[in-house]
N, C-alpha and C positions, 0 to 999 in steps of 0.2 A: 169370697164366700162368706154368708153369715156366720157366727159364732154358732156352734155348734148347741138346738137346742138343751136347754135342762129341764126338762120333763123327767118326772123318775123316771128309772129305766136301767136293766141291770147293762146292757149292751146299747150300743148303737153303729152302723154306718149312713152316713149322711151323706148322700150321693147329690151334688150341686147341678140341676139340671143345667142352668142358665150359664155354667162352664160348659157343660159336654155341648149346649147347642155353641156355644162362640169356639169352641174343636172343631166339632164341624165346618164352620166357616173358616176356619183357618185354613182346614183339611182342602177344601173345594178353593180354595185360593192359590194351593200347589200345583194343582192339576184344572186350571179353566176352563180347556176346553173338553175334559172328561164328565158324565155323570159320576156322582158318589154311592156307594153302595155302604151304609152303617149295617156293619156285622154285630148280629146279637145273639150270637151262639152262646150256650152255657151262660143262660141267665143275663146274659148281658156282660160276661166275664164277673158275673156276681153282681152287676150293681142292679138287675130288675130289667129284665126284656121291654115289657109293655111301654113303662114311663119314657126308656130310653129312646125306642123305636120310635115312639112319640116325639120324642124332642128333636131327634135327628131329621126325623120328616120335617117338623117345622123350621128347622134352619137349611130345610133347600135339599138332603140327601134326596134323591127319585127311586132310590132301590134300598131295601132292607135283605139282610141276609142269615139265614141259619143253617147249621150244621144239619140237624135231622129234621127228617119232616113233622114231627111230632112238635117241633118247637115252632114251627112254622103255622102249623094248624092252631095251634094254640095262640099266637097272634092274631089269625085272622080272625079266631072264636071272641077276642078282646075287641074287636073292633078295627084292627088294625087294616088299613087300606092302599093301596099303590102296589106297585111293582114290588116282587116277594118271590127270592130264592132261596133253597135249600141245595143241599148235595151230598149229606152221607146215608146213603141208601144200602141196607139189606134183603138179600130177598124176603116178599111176606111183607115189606113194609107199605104203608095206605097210596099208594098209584092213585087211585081213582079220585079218593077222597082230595088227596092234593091236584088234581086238576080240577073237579070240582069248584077249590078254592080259590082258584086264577093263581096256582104258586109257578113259577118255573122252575122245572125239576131239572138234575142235572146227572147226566149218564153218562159213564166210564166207561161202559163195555156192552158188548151183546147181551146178555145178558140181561142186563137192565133194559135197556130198549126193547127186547121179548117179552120180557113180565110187562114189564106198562103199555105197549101195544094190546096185550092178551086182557089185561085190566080195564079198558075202556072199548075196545073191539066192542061194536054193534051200539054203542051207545049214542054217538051222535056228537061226542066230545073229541077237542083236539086240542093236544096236549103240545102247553111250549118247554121246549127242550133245549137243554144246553149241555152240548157237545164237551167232554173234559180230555185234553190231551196231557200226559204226561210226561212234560218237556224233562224231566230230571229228577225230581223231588224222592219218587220212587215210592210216592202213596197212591192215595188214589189216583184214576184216569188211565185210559187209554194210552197204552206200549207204540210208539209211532209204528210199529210195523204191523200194529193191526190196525192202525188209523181209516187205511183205504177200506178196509172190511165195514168198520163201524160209517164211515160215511157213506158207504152205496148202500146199507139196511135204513141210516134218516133220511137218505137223500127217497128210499122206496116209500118211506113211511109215510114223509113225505104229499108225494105222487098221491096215495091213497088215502089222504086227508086224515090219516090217525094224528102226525105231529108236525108242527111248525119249527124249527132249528132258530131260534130267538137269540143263539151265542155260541160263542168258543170260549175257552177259557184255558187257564193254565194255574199254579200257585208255583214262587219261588222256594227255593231253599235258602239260599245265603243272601239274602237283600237284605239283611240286615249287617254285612259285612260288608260295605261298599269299596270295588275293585275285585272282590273274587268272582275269578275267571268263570264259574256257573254261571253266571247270569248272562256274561253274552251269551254261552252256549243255550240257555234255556230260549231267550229271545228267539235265537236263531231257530230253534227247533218248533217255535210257537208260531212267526213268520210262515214257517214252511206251511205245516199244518192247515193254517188259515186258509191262505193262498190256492192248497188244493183244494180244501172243502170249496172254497168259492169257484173252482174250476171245474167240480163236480157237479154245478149249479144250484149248493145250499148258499144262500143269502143273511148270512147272521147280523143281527141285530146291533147286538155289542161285542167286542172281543174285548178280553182282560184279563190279566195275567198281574197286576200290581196290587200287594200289599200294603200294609202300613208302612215299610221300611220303604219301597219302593214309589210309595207317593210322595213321601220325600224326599227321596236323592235322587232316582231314576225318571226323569219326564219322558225319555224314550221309550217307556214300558206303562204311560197312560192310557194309551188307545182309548178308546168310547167308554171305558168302566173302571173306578179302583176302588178296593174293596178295603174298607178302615175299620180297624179292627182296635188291635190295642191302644193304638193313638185319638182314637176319638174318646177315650177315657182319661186322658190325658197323662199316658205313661210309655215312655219313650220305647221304642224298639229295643233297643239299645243302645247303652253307651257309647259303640263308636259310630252311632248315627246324629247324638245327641243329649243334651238334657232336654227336660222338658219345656224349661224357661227358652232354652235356644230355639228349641224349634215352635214358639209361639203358643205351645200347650200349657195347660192349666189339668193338675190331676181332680178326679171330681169325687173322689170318695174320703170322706174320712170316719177312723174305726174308734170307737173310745169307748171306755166303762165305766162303770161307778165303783172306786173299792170300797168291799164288800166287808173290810178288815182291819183294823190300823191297830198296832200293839206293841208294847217295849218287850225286847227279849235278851237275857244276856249275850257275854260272848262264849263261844264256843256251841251254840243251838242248832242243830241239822234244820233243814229245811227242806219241804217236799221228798218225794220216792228217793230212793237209795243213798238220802244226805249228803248228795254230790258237792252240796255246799252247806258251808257250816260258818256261822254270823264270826266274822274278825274281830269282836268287840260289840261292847252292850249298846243296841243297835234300835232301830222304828221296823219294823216288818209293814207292807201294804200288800193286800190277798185284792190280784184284779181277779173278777167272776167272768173269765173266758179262757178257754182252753181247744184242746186240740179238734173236740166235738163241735164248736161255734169253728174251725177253718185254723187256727193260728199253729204253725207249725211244731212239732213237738222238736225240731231240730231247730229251735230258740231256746230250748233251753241251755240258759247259760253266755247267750249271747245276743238275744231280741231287744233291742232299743223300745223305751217308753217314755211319755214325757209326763210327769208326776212333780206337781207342783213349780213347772217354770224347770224343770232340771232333766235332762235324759239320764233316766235309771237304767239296767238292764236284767233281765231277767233269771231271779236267781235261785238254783236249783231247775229242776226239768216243770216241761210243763207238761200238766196233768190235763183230762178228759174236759175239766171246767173249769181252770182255775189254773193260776201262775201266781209266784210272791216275786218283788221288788223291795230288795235293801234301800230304805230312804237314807243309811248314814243317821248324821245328827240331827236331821229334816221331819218335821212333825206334819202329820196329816189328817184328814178325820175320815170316817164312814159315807161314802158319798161324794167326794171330791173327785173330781176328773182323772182317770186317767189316757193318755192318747194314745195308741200305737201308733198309725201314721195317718198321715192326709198328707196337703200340697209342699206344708215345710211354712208356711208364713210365721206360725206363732211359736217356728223352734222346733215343731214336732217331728219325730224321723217321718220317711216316705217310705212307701214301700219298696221303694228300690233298697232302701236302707235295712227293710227287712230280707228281701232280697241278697241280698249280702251278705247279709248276719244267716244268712240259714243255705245259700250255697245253692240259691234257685233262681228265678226268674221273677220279674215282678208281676209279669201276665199272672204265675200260681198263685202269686200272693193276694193280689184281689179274688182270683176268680174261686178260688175256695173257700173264702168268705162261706160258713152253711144260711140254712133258711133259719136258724134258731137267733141271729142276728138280726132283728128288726130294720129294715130300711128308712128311713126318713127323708123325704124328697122336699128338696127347697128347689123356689126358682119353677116351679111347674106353671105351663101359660095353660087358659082354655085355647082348645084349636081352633075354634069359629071367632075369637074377641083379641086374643093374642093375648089378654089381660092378666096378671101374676093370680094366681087361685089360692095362694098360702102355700103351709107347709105342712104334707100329711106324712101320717106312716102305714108301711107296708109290714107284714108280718108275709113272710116270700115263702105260698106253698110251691112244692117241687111238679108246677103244672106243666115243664115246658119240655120235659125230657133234656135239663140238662143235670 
């Protein structure tokens, strides 16, 4: 990845398209004979739906995928084209408008299938649908033993041209524990499922049931669609599935600021709310301008990694609504100098797994809560018609996507 531009700027995350597309490819290289599905729920997990969608499609994915349909809508109002699912539906949410928009919607239950039959009833539209069983997870989808119910009302629906049955599907729970015993059992329950619906004479499309963990360790659980999620951003499942470097990923975000601060303070000097920390000695203080309001977790204080001047500092005293101090020691700094929270790790800097750790979560939260008051910066963007590099812009990320 480039060097992170310097253009003022009190924030930044630099989200590397030209990695996320060669994720991708690496992604569709575990699974060849599957299509890819790039999930860009919640923004993209923070790094920008639209750019990413884009990039993903250009490196070969056939299917995009979002949580609600309002994130989904919001793609295709960008411009966004191809194969396009969503799946977390409440009643009262747009049925119509999402077929409309050639989205494939995905239904759990009666329920669902009733309102969006009742939603397009008399219009002349017909709706592709995909069937959710709920092999184990114990969220969304279909209880196998109303499986048979939900299949004779699409298998009807069907019949009377409201929907086409385009898929099955499933999500694991513990694919990211590779050997626990769920996942055969979910397989097994997913098999079944299939099997009837196709004995019922629904014809689906794609079946798929793999996640990110599971594109990577399980080829048994490919079938026709895997749906890449945290790993097309290039941040591992988890640890006991891999690092990033092992499993051929490249992280694509990097978050950095300008401090805002740089001052000699004695010893003995509180720092930030409640003086949880108090300077060991006549010290450099650095004020980074991001806090808990820009995503950065407030349970870093005292233990968030940063890399300020070539050195990981960490975060001392609590962080605040905009704003965190870093002890440079005997380390001299100026107003404007870089500081990194994390990216891929090349130049020393923590990742966010590293944050991840330091604050007792997950790296998925660590990007994806990233807020929109962080500027995005996009490098590595092609034109879609020329393939050609277009530079480097920036995004200022309003909250259009419903996530």
């Amino acid at each position: 990845m480039s060097e992170t531009p310097k253009a003022p700027m009190r924030a930044r995350a630099v989200v590397d398209l030209a990695a996320l597309r060669a994720n991708v490819r690496a992604l569709r290289d575990r699974a060849p004979r599957a299509q890819l599905m790039a999930v860009v729920k919640a923004n993209a997990y923070g790094h920008g739906a639209v750019p990413c969608a884009r990039a993903a499609r250009q490196a070969g994915a056939r299917w995009v995928g979002t949580a609600t349909p309002h994130e989904a809508l919001a793609l295709r109002a960008a411009g966004d084209a191809g194969r396009l699912m969503c799946w977390l539906w409440t009643p009262g949410d747009p049925w119509r408008e999402a077929v409309e928009a050639d989205i494939d919607v995905s239904v759990s239950g009666l329920w669902a299938l009733e309102e969006l039959t009742a939603a397009i009833g008399g219009t002349g539209l017909t709706a592709r649908v995909q069937l959710k069983i709920d092999t184990g997870l114990g969220r969304n989808g279909c209880q196998p033993g109303d499986w048979e119910a939900l299949v004779a009302a699409a298998r009807a629906a069907e019949d009377a041209g409201l929907v086409k049955v385009t898929g099955i599907w499933s999500h694991f729970a513990c694919a990211d524990e590779p050997g626990h015993p769920s996942i055969g059992a979910q397989l097994r329950v997913f098999t079944d499922a299939v099997a009837y619906a196709r004995a019922q004479g629904l014809d689906p499309e794609v079946r798929h049931i793999a996640n990110s963990p599971a594109t990577l360790t399980l080829p048994e659980a490919h079938f026709d669609l895997v749906r890449t999620g945290v790993a097309m951003y290039g941040i591992s499942p988890s640890p006991e599935v891999g690092s990033p470097e092992e499993l051929g990923l490249r992280p694509i975000m990097t978050l950095s600021a300008s401090l805002a601060s740089v001052k000699r303070v004695p010893g003995g000097h509180g720092v930030s709310y409640g003086l949880t920390y108090t300077t060991p000695g006549e010290t450099t203080l650095a004020l980074v301008p991001v806090g808990y309001a820009d995503g950065i977790p407030r349970a870093g204080s005292g233990t968030g990694p940063v890399l300020v001047g070539g050195k990981w500092r960490t975060v001392a005293g609590r962080v605040a609504m905009d704003q965190f101090v870093v002890d440079l020691g005997g380390d001299s700094a100026a107003p404007g100098d870089e500081a990194v929270l994390f990216g891929p790790g090349d130049r020393g800097e923590p990742t966010a797994e590293d944050w991840a750790r330091a604050t007792g979560t997950i790296a998925y939260e660590v990007v994806t809560r990233i807020s929109a008051r962080v500027p995005r910066v996009y490098l590595g963007e092609t034109d879609p018609d020329t393939g050609t590099d277009t530079g480097t812009h920036t995004d200022v990320i309003a909250d259009d996507t419903g996530a």
